[in-house]
N, C-alpha and C positions, 0 to 999 in steps of 0.2 A: 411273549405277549402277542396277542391276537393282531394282525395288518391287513389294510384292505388299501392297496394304491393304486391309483386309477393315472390314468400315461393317457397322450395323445390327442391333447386339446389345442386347440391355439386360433388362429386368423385364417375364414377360408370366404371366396368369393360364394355368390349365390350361385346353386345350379356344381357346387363343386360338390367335394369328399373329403371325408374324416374319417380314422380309423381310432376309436378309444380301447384302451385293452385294461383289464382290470387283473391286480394281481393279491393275491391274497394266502397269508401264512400264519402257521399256528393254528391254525382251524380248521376241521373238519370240513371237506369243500366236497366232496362226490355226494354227499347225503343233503345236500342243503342246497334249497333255491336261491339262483340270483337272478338280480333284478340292475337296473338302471333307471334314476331318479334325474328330473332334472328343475330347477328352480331359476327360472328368470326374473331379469332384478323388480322387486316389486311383485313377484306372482307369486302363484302357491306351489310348492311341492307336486310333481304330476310326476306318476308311472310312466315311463319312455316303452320298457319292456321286461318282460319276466323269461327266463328259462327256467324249469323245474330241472328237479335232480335227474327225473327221468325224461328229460328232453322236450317237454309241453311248454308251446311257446305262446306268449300274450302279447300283442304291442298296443301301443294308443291308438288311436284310430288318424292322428294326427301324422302317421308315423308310417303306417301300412304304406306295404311297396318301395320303401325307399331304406327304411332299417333293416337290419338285421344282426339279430342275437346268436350267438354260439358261446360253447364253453368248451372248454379242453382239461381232462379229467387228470391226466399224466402232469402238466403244467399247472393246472391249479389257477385257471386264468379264462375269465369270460371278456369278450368283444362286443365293441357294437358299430357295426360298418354302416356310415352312415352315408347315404348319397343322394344325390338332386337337392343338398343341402337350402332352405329357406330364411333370412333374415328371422325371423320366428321361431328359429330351431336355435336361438343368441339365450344361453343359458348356461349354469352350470352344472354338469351332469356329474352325480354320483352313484357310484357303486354300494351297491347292499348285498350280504350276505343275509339271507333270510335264520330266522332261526328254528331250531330243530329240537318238533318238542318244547318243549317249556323251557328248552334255554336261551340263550341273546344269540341278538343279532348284531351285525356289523355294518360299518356306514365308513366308507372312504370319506376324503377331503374333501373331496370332488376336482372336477378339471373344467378349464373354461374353454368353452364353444362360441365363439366370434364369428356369425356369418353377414361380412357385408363387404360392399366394393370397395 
């Protein structure tokens, strides 16, 4: 069965750092985009960031300078190191496996991001 589990959320001051890692099994992962989704309480769904399968990276513009995405093709596991964290950035972020071709896509739990004093 298809898994996408996303780690590394929790309580961090403003101006701190977070490291989310995303883990995913059963699935086809070197051929397939991921991405990082995050929904704060009351908001809408927003793109954090994309990696393509061949390393083409997209962030929010909310985001530029301070995220960053990588993936690890042997682990089967994309990141997103977040830092100069913002009370605004108080959301919960999910991992997507994009899909490939005309088949599915995946969607972690998601993990919560708490950033305040």
């Amino acid at each position: 069965q298809a898994q996408v589990q996303e780690s590394g959320g929790g309580l961090v001051q403003p101006g701190g750092s977070l490291r989310l890692s995303c883990a995913v099994s059963e699935i086809v992962f070197n051929r397939r985009a991921m991405a990082w989704y995050r929904q704060a309480s009351g908001g809408q769904h927003e793109l954090v960031a994309r990696i393509s399968e061949s390393g083409i990276i997209n962030y929010a513009d909310s985001v530029k300078g301070r995220f960053t995405i990588s993936r690890d093709g042997a682990k089967k596991t994309v990141t997103l190191q977040m830092s100069s964290l913002k009370p605004e950035d108080t959301a919960v972020y999910y991992c997507k496996a994009e899909r490939i071709g005309g088949g599915s896509e995946y969607w972690g739990q998601g993990t919560q991001v708490t950033v305040s004093l």
